[in-house]
DOKEMAR-453207 format. One record per atom (N, C-alpha, C): x, y, z; atom name. Coordinates in steps of 0.1 Angstrom, whole numbers, plus 2048, in hexadecimal, padded with zeros to 3 digits. Example, Ala and Ser with C-alpha at 12.3 -4.5 7.8 and 13.67 -1.06 7.14 Angstrom:
residues 2
SITE east north  up lummar
SITE  884   7C7 84E      N
SITE  87B   7D3 84E     CA
SITE  884   7DF 84E      C
SITE  880   7EA 847      N
SITE  889   7F5 847     CA
SITE  881   800 84F      C
//
This chain:
residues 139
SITE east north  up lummar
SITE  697   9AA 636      N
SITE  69A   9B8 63A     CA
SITE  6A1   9B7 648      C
SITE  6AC   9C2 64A      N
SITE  6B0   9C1 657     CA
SITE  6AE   9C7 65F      C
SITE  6B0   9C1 670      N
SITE  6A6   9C8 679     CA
SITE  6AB   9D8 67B      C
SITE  6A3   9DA 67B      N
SITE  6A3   9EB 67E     CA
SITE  6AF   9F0 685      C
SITE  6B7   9EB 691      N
SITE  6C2   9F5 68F     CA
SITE  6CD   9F1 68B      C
SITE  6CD   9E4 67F      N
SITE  6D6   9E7 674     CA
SITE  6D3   9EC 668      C
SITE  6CB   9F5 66C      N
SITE  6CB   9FD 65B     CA
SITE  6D1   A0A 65A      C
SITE  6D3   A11 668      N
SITE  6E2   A1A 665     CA
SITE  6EC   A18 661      C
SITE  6F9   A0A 663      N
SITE  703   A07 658     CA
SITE  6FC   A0B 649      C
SITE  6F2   A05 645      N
SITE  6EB   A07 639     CA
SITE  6EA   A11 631      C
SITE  6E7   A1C 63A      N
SITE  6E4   A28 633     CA
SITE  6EF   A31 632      C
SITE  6F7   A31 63C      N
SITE  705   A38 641     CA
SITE  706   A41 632      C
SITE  70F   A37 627      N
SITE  712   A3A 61F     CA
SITE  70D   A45 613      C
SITE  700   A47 614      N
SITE  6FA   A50 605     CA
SITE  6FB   A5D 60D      C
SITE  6FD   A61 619      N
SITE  700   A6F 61A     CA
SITE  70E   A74 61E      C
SITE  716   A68 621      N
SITE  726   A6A 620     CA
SITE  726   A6E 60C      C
SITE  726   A63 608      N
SITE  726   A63 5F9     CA
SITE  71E   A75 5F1      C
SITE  718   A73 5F6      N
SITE  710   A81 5F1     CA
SITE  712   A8A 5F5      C
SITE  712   A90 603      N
SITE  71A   A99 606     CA
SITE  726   A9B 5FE      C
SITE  72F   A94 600      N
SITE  73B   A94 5F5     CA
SITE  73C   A97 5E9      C
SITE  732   A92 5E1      N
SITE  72C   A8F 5D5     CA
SITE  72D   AA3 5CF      C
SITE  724   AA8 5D8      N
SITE  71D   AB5 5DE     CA
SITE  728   ABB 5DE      C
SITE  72E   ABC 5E2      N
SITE  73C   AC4 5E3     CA
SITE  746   AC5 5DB      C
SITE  747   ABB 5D3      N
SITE  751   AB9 5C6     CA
SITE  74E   ABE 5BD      C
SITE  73E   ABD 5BD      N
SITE  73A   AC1 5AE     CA
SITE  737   AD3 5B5      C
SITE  731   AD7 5BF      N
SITE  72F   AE4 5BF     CA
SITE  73E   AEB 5BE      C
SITE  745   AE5 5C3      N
SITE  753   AEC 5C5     CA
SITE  75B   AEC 5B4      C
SITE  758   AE5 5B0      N
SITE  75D   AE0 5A0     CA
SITE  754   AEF 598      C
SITE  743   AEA 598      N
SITE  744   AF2 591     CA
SITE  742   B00 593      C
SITE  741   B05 59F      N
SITE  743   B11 5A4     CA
SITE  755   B15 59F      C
SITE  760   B13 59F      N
SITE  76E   B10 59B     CA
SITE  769   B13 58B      C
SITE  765   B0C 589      N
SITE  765   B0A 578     CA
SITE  75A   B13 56F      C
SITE  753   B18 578      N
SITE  744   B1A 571     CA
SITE  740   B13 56A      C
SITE  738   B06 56C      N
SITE  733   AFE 565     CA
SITE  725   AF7 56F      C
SITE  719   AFF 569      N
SITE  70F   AFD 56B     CA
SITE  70A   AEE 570      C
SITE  70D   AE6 567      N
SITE  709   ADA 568     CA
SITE  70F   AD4 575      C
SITE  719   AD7 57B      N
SITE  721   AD5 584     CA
SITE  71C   ADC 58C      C
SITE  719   AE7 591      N
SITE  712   AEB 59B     CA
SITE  702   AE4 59C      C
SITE  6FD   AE3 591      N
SITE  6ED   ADC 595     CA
SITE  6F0   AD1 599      C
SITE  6FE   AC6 599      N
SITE  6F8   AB7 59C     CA
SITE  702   AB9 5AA      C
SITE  709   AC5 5B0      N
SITE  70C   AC7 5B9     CA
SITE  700   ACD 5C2      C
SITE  6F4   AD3 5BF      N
SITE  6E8   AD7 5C4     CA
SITE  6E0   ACB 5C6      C
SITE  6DF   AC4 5BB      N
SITE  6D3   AB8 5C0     CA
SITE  6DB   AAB 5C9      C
SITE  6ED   AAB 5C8      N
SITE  6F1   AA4 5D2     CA
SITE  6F1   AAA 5E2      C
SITE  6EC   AB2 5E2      N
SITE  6ED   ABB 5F0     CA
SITE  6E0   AB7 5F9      C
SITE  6D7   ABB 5EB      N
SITE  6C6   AB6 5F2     CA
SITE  6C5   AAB 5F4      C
SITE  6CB   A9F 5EF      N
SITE  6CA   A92 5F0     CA
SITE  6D1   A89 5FA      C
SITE  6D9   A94 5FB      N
SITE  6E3   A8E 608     CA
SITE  6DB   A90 616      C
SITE  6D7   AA0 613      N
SITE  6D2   AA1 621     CA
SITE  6C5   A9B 623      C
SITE  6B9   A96 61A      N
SITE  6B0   A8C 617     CA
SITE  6B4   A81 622      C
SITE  6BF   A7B 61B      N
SITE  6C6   A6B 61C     CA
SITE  6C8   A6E 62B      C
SITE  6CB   A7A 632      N
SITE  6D7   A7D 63D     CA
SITE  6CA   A7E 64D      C
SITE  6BD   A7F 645      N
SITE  6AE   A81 64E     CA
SITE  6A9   A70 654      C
SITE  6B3   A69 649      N
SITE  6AD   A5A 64C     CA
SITE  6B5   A52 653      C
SITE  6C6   A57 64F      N
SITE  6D0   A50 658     CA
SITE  6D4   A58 661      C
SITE  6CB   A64 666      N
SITE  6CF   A67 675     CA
SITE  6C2   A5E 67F      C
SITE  6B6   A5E 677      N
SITE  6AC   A57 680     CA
SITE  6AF   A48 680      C
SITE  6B7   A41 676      N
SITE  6BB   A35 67A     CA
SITE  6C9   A32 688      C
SITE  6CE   A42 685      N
SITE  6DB   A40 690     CA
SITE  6D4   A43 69D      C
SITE  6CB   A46 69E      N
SITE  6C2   A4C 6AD     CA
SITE  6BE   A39 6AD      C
SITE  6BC   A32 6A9      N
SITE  6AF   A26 6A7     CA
SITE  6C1   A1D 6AA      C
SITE  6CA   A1D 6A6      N
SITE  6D5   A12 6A6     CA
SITE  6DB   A17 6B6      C
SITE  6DD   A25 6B7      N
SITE  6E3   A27 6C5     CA
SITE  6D8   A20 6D2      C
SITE  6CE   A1D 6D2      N
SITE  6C5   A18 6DA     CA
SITE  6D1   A0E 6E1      C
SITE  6D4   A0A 6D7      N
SITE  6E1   9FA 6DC     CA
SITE  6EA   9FE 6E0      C
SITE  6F2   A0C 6DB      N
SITE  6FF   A0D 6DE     CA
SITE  701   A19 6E7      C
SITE  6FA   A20 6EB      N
SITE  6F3   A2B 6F5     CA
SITE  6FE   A38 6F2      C
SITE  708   A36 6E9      N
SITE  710   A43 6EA     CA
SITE  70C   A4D 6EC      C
SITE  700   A52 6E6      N
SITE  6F7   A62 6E8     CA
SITE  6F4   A66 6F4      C
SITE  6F2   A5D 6FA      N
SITE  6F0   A63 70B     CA
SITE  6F9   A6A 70F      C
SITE  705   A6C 70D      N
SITE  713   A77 710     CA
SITE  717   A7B 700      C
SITE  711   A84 6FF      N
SITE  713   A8A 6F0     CA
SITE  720   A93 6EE      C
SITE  725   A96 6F5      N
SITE  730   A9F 6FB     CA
SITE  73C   A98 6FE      C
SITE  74B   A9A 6FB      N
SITE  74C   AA2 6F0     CA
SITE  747   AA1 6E1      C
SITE  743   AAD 6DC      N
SITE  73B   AA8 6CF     CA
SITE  748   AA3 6C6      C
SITE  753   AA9 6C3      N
SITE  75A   AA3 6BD     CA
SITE  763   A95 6BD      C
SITE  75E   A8F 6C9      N
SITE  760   A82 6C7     CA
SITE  754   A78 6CA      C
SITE  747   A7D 6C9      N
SITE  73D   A7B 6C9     CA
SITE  738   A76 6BB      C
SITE  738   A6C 6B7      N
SITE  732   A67 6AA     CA
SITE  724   A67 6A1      C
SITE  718   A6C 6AB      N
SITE  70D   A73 6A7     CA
SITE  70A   A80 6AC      C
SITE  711   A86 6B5      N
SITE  711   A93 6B8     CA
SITE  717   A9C 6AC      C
SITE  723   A92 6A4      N
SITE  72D   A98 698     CA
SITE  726   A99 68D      C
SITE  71D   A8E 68B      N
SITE  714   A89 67E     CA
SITE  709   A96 67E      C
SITE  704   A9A 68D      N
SITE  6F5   AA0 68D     CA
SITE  6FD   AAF 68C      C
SITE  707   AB2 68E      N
SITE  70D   AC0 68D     CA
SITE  711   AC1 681      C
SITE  717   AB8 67A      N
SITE  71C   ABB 669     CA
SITE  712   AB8 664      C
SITE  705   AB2 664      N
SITE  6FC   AB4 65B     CA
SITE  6F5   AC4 65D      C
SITE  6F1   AC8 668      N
SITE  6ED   AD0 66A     CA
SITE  6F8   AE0 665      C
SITE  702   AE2 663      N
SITE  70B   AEA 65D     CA
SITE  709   AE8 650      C
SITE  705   AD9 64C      N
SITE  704   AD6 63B     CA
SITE  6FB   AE1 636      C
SITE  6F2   ADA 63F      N
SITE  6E2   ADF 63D     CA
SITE  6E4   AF3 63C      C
SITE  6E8   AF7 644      N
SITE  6EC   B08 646     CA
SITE  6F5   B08 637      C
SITE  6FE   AFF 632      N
SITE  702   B04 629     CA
SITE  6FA   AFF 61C      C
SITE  6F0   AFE 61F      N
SITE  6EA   AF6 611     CA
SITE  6DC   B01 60F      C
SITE  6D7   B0C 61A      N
SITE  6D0   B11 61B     CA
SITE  6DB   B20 615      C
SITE  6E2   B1F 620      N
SITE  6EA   B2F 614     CA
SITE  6EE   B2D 607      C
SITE  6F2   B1F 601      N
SITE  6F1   B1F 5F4     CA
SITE  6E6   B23 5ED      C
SITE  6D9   B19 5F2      N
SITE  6CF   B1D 5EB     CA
SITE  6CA   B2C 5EC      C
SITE  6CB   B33 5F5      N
SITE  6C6   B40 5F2     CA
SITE  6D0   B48 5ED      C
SITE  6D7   B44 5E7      N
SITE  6E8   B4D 5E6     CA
SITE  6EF   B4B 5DB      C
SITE  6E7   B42 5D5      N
SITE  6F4   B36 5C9     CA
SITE  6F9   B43 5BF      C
SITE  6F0   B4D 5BC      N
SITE  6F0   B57 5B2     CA
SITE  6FD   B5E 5B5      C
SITE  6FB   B62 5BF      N
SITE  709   B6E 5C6     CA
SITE  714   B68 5C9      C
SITE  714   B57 5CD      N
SITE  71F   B55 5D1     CA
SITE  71D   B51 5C2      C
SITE  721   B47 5B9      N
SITE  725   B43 5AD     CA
SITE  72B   B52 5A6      C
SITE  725   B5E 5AA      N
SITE  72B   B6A 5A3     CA
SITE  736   B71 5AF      C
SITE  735   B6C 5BB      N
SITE  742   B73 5C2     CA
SITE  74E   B6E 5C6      C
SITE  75B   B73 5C4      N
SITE  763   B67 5C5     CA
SITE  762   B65 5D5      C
SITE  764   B71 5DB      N
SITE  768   B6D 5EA     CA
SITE  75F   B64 5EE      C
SITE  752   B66 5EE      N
SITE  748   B5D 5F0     CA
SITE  748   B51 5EC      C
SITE  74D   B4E 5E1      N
SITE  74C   B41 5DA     CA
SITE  758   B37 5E3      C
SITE  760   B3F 5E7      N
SITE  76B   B37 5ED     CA
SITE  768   B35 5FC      C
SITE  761   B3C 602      N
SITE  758   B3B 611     CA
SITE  74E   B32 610      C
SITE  746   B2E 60B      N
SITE  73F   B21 606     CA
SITE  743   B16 600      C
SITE  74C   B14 5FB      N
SITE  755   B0A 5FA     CA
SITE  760   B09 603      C
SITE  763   B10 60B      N
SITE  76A   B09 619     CA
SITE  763   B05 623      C
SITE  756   B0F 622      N
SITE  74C   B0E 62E     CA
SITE  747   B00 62C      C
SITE  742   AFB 61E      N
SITE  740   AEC 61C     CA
SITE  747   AE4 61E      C
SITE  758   AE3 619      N
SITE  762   AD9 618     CA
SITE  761   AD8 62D      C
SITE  75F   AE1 634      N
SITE  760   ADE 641     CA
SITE  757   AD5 648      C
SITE  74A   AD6 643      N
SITE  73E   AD2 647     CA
SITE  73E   AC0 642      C
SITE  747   AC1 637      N
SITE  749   AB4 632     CA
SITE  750   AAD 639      C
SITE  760   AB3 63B      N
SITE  769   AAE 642     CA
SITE  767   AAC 64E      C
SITE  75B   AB3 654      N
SITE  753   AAD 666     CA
SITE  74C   AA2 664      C
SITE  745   A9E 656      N
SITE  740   A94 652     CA
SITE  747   A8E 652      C
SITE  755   A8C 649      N
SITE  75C   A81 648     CA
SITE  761   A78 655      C
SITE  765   A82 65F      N
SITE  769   A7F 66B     CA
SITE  761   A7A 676      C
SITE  753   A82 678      N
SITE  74D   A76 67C     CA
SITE  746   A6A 676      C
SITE  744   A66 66C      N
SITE  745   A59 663     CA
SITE  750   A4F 66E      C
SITE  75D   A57 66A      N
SITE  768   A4A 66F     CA
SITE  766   A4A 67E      C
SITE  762   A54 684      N
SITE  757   A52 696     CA
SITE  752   A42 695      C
SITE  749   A41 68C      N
SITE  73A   A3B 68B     CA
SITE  745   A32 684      C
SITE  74E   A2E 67C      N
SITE  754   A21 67A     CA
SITE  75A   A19 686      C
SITE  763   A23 68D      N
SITE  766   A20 697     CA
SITE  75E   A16 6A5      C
SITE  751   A23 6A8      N
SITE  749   A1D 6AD     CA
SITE  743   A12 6AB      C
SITE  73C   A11 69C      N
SITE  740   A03 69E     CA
SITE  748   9F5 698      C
SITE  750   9FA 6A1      N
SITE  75E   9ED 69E     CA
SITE  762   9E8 693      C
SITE  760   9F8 685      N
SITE  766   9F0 67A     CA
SITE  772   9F8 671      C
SITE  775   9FC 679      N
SITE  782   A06 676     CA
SITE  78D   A01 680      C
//
């Protein structure tokens, strides 16, 4: 097993991957009406933010070594300040889905306000990701 604060590179991936995952398929099949495509866009959302509870407490446990969080500011070039704010936006949009999926899948304006409001939240994800590559020295 490896020591504890290399198990953030480790986990990085299933909530980059999932989040994304989450977004293709809810945006697909919200676009398409196709149920099955919104349910594996629903359980990729829960599972991301699951995955996203373990690789923020591993990035708190790896920064011990690389101390970047102590100046968290600016967030946007801040690499766990970006990760703890786009998850947290995820999270806000994964809770208005779930109480909403009904009205938005039936409204268009709506349906197009939650699929930008997500493609954003991802694209803050994507960006700080390449932060956290950067940081460490493999980008």
């Amino acid at each position: 097993m490896p020591p504890i604060d290399e198990l953030h590179p480790l986990l990085v991936h299933f909530p980059i991957a999932l989040f994304a995952a989450a977004f293709f398929c809810d945006s697909l099949g919200l676009i398409l009406q196709k149920k099955s495509l919104t349910s594996a866009g629903c359980w990729n959302l829960l599972l991301a933010l699951i995955a996203s509870i373990f690789t923020i407490i591993s990035g708190y446990i790896s920064d011990s070594l690389v101390g970047h969080m102590e100046e968290p500011f600016p967030i946007f070039s801040t690499h766990g300040s970006l990760q703890i704010l786009s998850v947290l936006w995820l999270l806000s949009i994964a809770v208005f889905r779930w109480k909403m999926f009904e009205r938005i899948s039936r409204e268009n304006r709506l349906k197009w306000i939650y699929v930008i409001m997500f493609g954003v939240g991802v694209m803050f994800l994507f960006y700080g990701s390449h932060l956290g590559a950067k940081l460490a020295n493999r980008f």
